[in-house]
N, C-alpha and C positions, 0 to 999 in steps of 0.2 A: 248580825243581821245581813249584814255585805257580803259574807263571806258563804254566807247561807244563798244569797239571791246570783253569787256566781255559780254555784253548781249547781242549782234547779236550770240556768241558762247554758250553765256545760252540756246536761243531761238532755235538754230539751234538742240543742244540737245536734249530739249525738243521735237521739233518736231520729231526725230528721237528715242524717248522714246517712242512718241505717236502711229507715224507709225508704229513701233514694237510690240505694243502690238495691234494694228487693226489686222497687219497681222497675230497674236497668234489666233484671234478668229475664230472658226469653223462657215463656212460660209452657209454648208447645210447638212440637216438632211434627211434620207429615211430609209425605211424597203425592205431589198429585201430576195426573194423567200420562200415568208408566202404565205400561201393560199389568204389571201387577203390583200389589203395594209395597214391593220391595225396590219399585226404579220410579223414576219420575222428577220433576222439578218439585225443588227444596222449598218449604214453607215453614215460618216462624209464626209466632204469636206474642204478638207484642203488646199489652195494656189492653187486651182483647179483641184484638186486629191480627187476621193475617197476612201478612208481606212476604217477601223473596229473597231472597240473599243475591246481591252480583257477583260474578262470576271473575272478578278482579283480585289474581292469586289465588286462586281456587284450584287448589289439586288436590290427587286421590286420598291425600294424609287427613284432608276437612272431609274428605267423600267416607273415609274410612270410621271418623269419628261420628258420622251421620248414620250411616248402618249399623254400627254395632250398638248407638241409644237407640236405633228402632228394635233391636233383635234381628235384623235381615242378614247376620255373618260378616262380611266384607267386602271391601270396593273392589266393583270391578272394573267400572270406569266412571271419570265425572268430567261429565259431558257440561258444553257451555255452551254461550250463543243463543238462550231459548231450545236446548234442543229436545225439548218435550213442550213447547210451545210456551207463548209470553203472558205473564202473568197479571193478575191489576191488581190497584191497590197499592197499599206503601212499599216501597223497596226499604228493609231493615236493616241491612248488615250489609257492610263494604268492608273493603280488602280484610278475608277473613282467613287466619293464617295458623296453620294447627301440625302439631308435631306428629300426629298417630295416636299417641297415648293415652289422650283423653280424655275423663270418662265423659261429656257431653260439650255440643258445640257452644257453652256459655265458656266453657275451660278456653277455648280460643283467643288467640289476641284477634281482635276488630277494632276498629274505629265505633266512638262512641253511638249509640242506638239512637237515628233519625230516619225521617223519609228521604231518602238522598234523591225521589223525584224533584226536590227542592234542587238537588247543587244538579240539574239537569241531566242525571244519569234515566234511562230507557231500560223498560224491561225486555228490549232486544239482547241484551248481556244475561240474563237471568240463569243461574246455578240450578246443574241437577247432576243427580244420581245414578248408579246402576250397581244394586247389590248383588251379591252370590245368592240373598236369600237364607233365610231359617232352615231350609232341610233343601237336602240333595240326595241325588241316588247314583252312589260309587261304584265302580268296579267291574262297570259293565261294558259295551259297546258303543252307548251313548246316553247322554242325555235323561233318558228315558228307560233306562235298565238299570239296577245295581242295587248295593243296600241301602238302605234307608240311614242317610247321618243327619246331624241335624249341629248346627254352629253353637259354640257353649260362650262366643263370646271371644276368644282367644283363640279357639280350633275345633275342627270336625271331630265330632266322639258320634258312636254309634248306638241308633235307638236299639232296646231289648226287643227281641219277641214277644216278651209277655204279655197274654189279656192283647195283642195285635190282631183286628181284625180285616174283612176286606174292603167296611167301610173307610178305615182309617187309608187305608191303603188306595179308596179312589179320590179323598181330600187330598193327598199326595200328589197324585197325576195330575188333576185338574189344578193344583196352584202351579205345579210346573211344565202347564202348558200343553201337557205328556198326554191328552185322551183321556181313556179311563182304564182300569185296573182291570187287567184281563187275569193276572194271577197273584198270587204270593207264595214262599218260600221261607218258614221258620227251621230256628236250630240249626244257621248257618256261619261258621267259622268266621270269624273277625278278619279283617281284610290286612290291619295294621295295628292297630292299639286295641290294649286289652280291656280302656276306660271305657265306659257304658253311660249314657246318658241316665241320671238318677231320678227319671220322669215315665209313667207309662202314660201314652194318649189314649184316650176315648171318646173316639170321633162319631157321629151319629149320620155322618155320609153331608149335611148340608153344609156346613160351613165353607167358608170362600179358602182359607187355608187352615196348614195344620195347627198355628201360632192359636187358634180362637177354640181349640179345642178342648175340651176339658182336659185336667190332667190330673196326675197323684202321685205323691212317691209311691215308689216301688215297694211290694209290701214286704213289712220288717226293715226297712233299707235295705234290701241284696235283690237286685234287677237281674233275673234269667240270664245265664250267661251264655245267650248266644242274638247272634245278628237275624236280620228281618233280610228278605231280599224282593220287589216287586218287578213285574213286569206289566208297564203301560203300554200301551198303542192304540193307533185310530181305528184300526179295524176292532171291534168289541162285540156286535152280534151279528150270526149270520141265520136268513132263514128258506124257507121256499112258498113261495106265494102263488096259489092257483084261484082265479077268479077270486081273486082279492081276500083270500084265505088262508094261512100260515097252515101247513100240511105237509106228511111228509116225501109229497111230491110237487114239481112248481118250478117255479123260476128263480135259479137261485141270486139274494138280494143279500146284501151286507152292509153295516151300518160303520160309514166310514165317515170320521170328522164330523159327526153331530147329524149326517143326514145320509137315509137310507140309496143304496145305489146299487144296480144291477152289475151283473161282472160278466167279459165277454167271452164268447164258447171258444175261440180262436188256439187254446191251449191248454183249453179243459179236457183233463181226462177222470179215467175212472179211479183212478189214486186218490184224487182234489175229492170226487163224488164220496166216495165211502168215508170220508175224514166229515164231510159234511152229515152224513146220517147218523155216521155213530154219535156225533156231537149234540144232533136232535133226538138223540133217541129211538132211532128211526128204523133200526139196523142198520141192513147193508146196500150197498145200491146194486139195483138192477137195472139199469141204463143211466143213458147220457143224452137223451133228444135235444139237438139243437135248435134254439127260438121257439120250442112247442109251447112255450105259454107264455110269449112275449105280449105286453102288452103299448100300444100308444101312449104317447104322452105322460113315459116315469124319465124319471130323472134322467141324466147322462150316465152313457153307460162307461164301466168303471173297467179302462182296459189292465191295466196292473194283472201279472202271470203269477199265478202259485205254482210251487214246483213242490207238491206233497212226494212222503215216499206211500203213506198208507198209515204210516204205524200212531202218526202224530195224533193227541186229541182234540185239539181245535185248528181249525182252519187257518187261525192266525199265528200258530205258532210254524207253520209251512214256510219255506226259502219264497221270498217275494222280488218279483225286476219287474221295476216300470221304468227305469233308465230307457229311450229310445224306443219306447213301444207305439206302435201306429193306431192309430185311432181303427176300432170297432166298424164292420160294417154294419150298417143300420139293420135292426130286428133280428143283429148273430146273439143270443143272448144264451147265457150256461141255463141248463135244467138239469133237473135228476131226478129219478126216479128209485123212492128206494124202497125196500120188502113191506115198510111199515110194524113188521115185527119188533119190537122192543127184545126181546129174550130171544128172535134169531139166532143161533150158531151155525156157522158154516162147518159143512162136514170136515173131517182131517183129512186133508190129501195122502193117502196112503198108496203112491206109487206100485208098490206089489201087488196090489190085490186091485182085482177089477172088475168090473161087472160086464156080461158077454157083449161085447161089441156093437155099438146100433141101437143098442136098447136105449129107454128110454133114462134109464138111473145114470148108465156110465154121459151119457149126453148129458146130463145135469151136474154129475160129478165134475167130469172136465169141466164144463162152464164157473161155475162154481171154485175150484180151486186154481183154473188160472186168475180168476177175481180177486181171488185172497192171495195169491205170491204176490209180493210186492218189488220193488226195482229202484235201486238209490246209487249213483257214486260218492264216491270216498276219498278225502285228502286231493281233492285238486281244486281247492282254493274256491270251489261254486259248487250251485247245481248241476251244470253243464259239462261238466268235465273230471274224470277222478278215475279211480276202480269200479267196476263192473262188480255189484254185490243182490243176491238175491234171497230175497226171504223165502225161505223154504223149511215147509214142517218145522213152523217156529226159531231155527234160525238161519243166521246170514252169512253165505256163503260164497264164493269168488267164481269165475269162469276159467278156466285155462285156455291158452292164449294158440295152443293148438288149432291149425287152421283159422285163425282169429283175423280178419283180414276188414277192408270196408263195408261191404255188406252186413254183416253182425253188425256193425258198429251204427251207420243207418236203423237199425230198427231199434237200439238203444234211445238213441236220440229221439225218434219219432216219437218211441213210448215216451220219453218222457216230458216231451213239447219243447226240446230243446234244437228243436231247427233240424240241419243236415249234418253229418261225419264230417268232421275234418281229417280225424286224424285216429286209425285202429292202435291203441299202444299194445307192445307186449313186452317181455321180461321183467315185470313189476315196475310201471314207468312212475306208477305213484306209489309206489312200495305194496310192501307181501301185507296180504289178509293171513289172518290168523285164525278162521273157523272156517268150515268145510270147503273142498271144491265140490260146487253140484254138477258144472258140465263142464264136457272138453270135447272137442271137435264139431264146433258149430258150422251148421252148413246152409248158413240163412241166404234167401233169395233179395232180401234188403226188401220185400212188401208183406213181410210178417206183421201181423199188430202188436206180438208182443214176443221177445227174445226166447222164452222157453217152448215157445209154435216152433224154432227151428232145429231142424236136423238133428242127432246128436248121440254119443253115446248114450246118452239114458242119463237120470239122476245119477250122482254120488258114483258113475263108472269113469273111471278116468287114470293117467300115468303120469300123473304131473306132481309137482312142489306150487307153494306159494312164489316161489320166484318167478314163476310161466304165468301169473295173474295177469290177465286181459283188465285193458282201460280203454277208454274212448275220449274225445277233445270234439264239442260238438259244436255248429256255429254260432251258437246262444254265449259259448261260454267268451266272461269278461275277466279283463284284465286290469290295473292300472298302476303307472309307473310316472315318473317327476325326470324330464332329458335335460343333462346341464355336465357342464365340462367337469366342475369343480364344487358342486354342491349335491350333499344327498339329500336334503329337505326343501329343494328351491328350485323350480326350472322349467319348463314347457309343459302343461298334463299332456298325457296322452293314455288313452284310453284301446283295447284291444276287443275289435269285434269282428265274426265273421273271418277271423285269421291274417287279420291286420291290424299293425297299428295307423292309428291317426289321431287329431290334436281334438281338442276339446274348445268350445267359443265359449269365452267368457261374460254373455249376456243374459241372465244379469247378475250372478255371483253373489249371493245376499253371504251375510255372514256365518249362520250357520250352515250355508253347502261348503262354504274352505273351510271350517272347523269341523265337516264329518270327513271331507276330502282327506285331511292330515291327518286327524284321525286316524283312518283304514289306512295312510303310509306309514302310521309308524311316528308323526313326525311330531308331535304336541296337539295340543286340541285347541287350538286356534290358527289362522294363516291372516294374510292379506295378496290383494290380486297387484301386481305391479305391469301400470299400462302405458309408463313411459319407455318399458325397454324396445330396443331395435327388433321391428318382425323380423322373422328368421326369414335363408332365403329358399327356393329350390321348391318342389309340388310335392305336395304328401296333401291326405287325406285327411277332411277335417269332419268327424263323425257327428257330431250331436251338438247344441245348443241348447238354450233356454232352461237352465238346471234348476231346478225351483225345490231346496231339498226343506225339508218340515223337522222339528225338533226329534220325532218320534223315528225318524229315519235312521238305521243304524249302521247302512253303508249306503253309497253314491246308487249302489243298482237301486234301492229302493226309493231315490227322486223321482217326482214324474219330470219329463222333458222333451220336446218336439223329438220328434221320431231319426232314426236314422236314415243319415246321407252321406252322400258320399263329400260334398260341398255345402255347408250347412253354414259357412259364412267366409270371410275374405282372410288376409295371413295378420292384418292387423290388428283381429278379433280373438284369435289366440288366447287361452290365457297362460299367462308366467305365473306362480304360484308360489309364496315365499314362507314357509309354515314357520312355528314360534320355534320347532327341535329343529333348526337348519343348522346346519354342522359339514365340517367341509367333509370331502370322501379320501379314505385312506389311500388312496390310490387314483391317479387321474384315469385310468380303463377300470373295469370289472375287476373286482378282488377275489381272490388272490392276486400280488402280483410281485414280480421279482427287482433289483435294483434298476435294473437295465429300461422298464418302464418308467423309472420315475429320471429319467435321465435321457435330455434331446439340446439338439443342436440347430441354432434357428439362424435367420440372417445370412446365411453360406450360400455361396456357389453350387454346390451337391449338397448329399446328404448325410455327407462328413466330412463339413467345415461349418460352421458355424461360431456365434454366440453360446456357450456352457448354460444351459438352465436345467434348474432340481426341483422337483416336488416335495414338497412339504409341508403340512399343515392346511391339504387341500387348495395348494394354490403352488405356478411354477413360478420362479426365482432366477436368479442368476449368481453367479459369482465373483468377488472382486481379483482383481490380477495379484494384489500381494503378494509373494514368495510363487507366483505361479509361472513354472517352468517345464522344459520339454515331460520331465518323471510325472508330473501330474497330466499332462497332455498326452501321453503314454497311456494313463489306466484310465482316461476316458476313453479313447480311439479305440482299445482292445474293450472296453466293458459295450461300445455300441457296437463290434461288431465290425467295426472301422478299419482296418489294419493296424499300422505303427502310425505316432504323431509325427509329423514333417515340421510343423509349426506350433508352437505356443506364442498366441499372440496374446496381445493387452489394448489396454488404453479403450476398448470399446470397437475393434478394428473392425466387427460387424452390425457395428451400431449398437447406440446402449438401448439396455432393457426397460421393461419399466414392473410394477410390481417390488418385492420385496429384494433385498441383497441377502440371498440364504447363510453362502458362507464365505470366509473370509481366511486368509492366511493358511490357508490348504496346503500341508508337506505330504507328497507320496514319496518311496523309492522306485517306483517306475512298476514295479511288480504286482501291486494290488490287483487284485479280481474285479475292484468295485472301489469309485472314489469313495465311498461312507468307510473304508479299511483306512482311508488315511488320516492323518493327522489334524485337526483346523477347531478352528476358537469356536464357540459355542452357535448353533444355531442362531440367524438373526444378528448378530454381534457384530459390528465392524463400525469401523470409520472412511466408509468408503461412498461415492456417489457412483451411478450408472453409467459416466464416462467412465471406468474403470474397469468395464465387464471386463470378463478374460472369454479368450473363443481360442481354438484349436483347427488346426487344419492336421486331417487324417491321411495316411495314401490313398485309401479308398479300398482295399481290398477288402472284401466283405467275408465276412466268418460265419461258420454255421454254426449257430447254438446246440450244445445236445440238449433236451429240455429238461427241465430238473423239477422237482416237488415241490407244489407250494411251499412258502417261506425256504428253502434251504437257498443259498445264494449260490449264484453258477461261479465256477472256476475258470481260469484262464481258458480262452478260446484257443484252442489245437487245430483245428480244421480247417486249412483254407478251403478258400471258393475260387473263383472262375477269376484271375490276372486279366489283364489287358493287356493289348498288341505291345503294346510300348516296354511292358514290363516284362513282357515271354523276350522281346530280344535283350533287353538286358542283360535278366538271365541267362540264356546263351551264350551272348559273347562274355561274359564274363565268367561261366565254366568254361570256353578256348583258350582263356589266357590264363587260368588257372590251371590248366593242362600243360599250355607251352612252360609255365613258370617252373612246374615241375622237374619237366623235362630235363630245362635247363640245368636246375639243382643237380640233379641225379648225374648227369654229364662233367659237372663242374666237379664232382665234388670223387669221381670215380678219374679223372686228371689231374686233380690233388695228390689224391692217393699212390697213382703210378711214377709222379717224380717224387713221392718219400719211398717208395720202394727201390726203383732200381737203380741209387747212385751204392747201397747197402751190396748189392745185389752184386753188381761190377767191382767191387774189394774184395769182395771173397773170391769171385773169380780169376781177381789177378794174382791174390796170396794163394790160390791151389796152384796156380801155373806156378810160380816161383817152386813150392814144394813139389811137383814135381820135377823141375828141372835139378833142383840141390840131388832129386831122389834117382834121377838118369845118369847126373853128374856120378853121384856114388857108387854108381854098380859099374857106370864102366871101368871107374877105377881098381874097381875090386876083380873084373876082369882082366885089365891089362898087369896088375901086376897083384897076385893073390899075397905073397907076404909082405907087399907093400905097410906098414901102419900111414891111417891115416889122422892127419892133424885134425886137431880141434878146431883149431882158429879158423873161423869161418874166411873164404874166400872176400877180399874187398869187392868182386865188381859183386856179389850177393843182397848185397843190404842185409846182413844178418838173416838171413834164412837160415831155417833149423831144420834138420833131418827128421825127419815123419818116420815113424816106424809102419808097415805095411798091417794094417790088422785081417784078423781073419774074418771070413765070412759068418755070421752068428746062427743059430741053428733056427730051422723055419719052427718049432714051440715057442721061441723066444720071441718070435715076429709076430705070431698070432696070439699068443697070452699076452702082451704086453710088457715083458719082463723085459729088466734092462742087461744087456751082456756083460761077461766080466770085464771086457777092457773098460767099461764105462766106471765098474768099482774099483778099479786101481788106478782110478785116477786118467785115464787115457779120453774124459769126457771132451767132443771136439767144442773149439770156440770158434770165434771170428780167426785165429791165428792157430786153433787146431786141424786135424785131419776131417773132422764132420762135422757139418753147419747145419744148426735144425734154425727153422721159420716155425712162428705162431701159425696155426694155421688161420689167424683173421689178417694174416699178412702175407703168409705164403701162397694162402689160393691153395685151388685143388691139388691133387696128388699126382700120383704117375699116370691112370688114365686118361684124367683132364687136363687137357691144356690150361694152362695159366693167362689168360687174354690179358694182364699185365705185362708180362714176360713175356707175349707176342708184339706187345707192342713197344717192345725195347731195344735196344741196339743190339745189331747183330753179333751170334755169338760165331766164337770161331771155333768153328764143327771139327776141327783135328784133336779136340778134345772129347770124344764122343764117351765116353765112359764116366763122364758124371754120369748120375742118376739118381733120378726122384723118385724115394721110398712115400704111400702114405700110409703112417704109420701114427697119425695123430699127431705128428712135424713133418716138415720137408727136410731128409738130410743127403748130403753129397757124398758122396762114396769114391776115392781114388784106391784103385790096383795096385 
């Protein structure tokens, strides 16, 4: 019985464990007062109350677990502070702290479930949300263009085409803010993934969004395999109103942002006109009367410029600028007049054939088919500016650039309401068209109304290529670009109008004008404005203000904004513009760019000596002094163009840098073309501080670059430039003494040579004298007494002198062949102690014509010996009688 009455009190527990924590859990979940039901401050349900969550530890990981149990995809931001305003009622949930992964904000760690008004917390703190949303439209230009994906909970997959109609497709626009559904586009290629959402909607056009709309699987389970794509916008109907009657002539009125508005004549033409009839049904237009059926008291009128070509079929799919456009003068309002024919066709302009001159057919002809050619540029980034292309007998074809000068270019522009000529291009400035040329040699007066009224060889007559394709640069056409040393998604806007740049004023900069801004740069699709940086200094021109750009906008031209000026606000109105793709620039100038740019010398006396800084990674650096010596101050000096290094200095000698220490431990051999050729530890790498920099001091002579092709790196600089006074005399006297030094040598060393020659020279002289005297001595002996025999034994006062035998003269074959004579083969060769003494000739000097300037300047000989003689025979030898 005991044991029975503790487990009825076990159970009874438990269940009231159980119950207790049921009742813990938060029973419902909503966003209130967001724009739409995917953003807003956070509400719980608690024991049948709704309260707030505080905003203590609240980040996007509890925002992300909030959108994804509503279905609204994922956080995009969670916002605090009330910032969808302050709630009443209990506050339920404090410090509520969530990993992402979720499946609902009960999964959360919080503090247990009370009205924490009690522990005096204020719905000033109060939690909210901002989702991505259920469905979005990818891959377009903005916001309001692309395919139709829709959040599975984990990631974007793309709804089918199937059973899609244009209802579904304006439920779409109007939850995302987008207008209404001006088109759609099935059986369009997948953007990214080949998963398909396993849902077809069937939306009946009311529903507030797509989430409430009926749905089904896909029939059989296999959903159409292909994507849906919509296009929204605020412009959605246009009509013409005469005496308060939609007709197809009137005042033309377009339905923009929920209410009807007049649009102004200012840059209406007949292009805008005929897009508007055919769209009504109406035909074609026959005029353009300005204000003829304006009336008092409609709405403001709607200055925003269409720039139709003709061919387009609604109005709103026309190039739109209201960027800087000036307010309408009162009762300028567009009209049209159009055939009212429904099944109109305009005759085919058939150039050959004509009907006789005056009459009344070819007058209607012409009228007529200049109506129907139409006129559009091409590839220059706008309406305003590109190649020159005209619709003719159905297609489009180019101008040649033949006589193509301002004038032509003026009546481009006028036609198409793009202001004045800036600029006539020719040789294909926006590249070659590739279907016909119609004209070449245009000889416009610049007050034609329309480019084919001028001058010309005729249709399709012409001597041109598409390479001679005529373009135009008109002052309508815009430009825009991000100025910053070292960043290419971050930096000053500046905006190009009327053939100049100037700044852009950032008042008042909402969010989505910097997320279309970045956008069209390229840069991610978000930014922020940064308004602590220092205004820049110096006068430039600050164009436009007051940006007010709309979701449905798909570039800055289509903001409206206070009109252009030339001073449109002060330098500290500016805006600096830092988008989410900010990335540094591969090059501190315009890329391409070669080493020698990313390579300068700061802190110097001139402008070669400096501090060593490198670019790198979008930002300049410096270098530490480590192993840094004259061979690396060398292939700095020669890579700027510097002359040779004088100095490698260290320690910071021109002050240290600040920023990053690039490289460190830097070996060149002096030779490199370019310090990145040399040797050094990794990017970034060292153990070094900015007292450390290393700097260089150059000669200063400056080198000419020959310029080289992108990326290919330059080679050593060969070409000097222009010396200085100080270094022309150096040079100079330093070729005189390289002159005298010469000199000297040559002198010195031909003095040398005359005391090794002629002590040689005076021995063989005095041993012929001796041989001759033994050889006078002997004959007169043999004179005074003929059978005398005479002794052997040499005379003592002789010094052993030896009797010469007299040789004979050798025969002149022998002299001039080179042959040697026979006393020379028996032995009779003379030496230093024989009859004939030959000289090398790099010792003897010249021959018998030439004097020997040695031997002139030797001691004098004694001329009673006149019967030596110098043979040249290829030696010097002496010859005794």
């Amino acid at each position: 019985m005991g044991v029975r009455m503790t487990l009825n009190l076990s159970l009874q527990g438990l269940c009231f464990l159980l119950s207790t924590m049921v009742a813990a859990q938060i029973t419902e979940l909503r966003l209130m007062h967001g724009g739409h039901r995917c953003e807003g401050r956070v509400e719980v349900k608690y024991e049948g109350e709704w309260g707030t969550v505080y905003d203590y530890k609240w980040y996007v990981e509890a925002a992300d677990v909030v959108c994804r149990q509503l279905g609204c995809g994922h956080a995009v931001d969670a916002p605090r502070r009330a910032h969808f305003g302050s709630g009443d009622g209990p506050i339920w949930l404090f410090q509520t702290v969530c990993e992402g992964t979720e499946l609902t904000l009960n999964d959360c760690h919080h503090s247990p479930i009370q009205d924490y008004r009690n522990q005096r917390l204020s719905h000033n703190w109060d939690a909210g949300v901002v989702c991505s949303g259920f469905v979005r439209l990818a891959g377009g230009d903005g916001p309001c263009l692309g395919q139709v994906e829709v959040h599975s909970g984990k990631d974007w997959v793309p709804l089918s085409d199937g059973n899609f109609t244009l209802l579904t497709a304006q439920v779409i626009c109007a939850e995302l803010g987008c207008g209404k559904a001006v088109s759609f586009l099935g059986d369009v290629s997948f953007r990214e993934s080949d998963r398909v959402w396993p849902k077809e909607f069937q939306c009946k056009g009311h529903e507030p969004e797509l989430w409430f709309c009926h749905n089904e699987p896909c029939p059989g389970g296999a959903c159409h395999r292909g994507a849906v794509q919509i296009f929204c916008s605020v412009y959605t109907e246009v009509r013409l109103m005469k005496n308060g009657i939609s007709q197809c002539e009137g005042q033309v009125e377009m339905h923009i942002s929920g209410h009807w508005k007049m649009l102004c004549a200012s840059h209406w033409n007949m292009a805008n006109a005929n897009v508007v009839c055919q769209q009504l049904g109406c035909g074609i237009a026959v005029s353009t009367p300005e204000g003829a059926y304006f009336v008092e008291g409609g709405d403001k009128i709607w200055e925003a410029r269409f720039h139709c070509s003709g061919a387009e079929s609604f109005l709103w799919n026309c190039p739109v600028t209201a960027l800087g456009i000036s307010d309408c003068t009162h009762g300028n309002t567009a009209s049209v007049i159009c055939s009212g024919n429904q099944t109109q066709v305009l005759p085919q302009c058939n150039d050959s054939v004509s009907e006789p001159a005056g009459s009344a057919a070819s007058q209607e002809i012409a009228a007529t088919c200049s109506d129907r050619r139409q006129l559009r540029l091409v590839d220059g980034g706008g309406p305003c500016a590109g190649r020159v292309e005209i619709l003719h007998q159905g297609s489009w074809g180019t101008i040649c650039d033949d006589s193509w000068d301002l004038s032509d270019a003026h009546v481009v522009c006028r036609q198409l309401s793009c202001g004045e000529a800036l600029n006539a291009t020719v040789s294909a400035h926006f590249g070659e068209g590739s279907d016909p040329i119609w004209l070449d040699d245009l000889k416009c007066t610049g007050k034609e109304s329309h480019i084919w009224k001028c001058p010309s060889r005729g249709w399709g007559k012409h001597n041109c290529r598409h390479k001679e394709d005529a373009g135009v640069i008109c002052s309508d056409f815009l430009n825009l670009r991000m100025v910053s040393e070292d960043q290419r998604c971050a930096g000053w806007l500046e905006v190009f109008y009327n053939g100049t740049w100037g700044s852009v004023c950032h008042s008042p900069m909402a969010d989505i004008t910097l997320s279309i801004i970045c956008r069209q740069l390229g840069c991610g699709d978000s930014g922020t404005l940064n308004s602590s940086i220092v205004p820049r200094e110096g006068s430039r021109l600050r164009w436009v203000d007051q940006i007010q750009c709309r979701k449905t906008d798909s570039s800055l031209w289509q903001c409206p904004s206070d009109s252009w000026r030339r001073n449109s606000c002060s330098s500290k109105e500016e805006a600096y513009i830092s988008c989410a793709g900010v990335r540094p620039k591969s090059c501190p100038t315009a890329a391409p760019c070669t080493d020698k740019e990313k390579l300068r010398l700061r802190g110097g006396d001139t402008v070669c000596s400096g501090r060593v800084e490198v670019w790198h990674e979008g930002s300049w650096g410096t270098v530490c002094d480590d192993s840094w010596s004259l061979a690396e101050a060398e292939v700095v000096c020669q890579q700027l163009g510097c002359g040779s290094a004088l100095e490698a200095l260290q320690k910071a000698a021109f002050g240290p840098g600040n920023g990053s220490i690039w490289l460190d431990e830097v070996q060149c051999r002096g030779r490199e073309s370019s310090l990145w050729d040399c040797a050094a530890d990794s990017w970034g790498q060292n153990n070094c501080k900015h007292e450390e920099d290393a700097g260089v001091r150059c000669s200063g002579g400056r080198t000419i670059l020959l310029s080289t092709t992108a990326g290919i790196r330059p080679g050593p600089n060969l070409v000097r430039g222009i010396f200085s006074l100080s270094e022309m005399l150096c040079l100079i006297l330093g070729a005189l003494l390289f002159l005298v030094l010469v000199i000297l040598v040559t002198q010195m060393y031909r003095w040398r040579a005359k005391h090794r020659a002629l002590p040689g020279f005076e021995d063989v002289l005095n041993e012929a004298v001796y041989e001759e005297i033994d050889y006078l001595t002997t004959t007169k002996e043999d004179l005074l007494g003929s059978n005398a025999q005479r002794t052997d034994a040499p005379s003592e006062d002789y010094d052993n002198a030896e009797e010469v035998p007299v040789p004979e003269a050798p025969p002149a074959s022998w002299m001039s062949e080179g042959e040697v004579p026979p006393e020379e083969e028996n032995g009779m060769r003379a030496s230093q102690t024989g009859s004939s003494l030959q000289f090398s000739r790099g010792v003897a000097g010249p021959g018998k014509e030439e004097s020997n300037p040695w031997l002139l300047q030797g001691e004098e000989v004694n001329t009673v010996y006149d019967d030596i003689e110098l043979n040249a025979l290829g030696t010097s030898t002496a010859v005794f009688p």
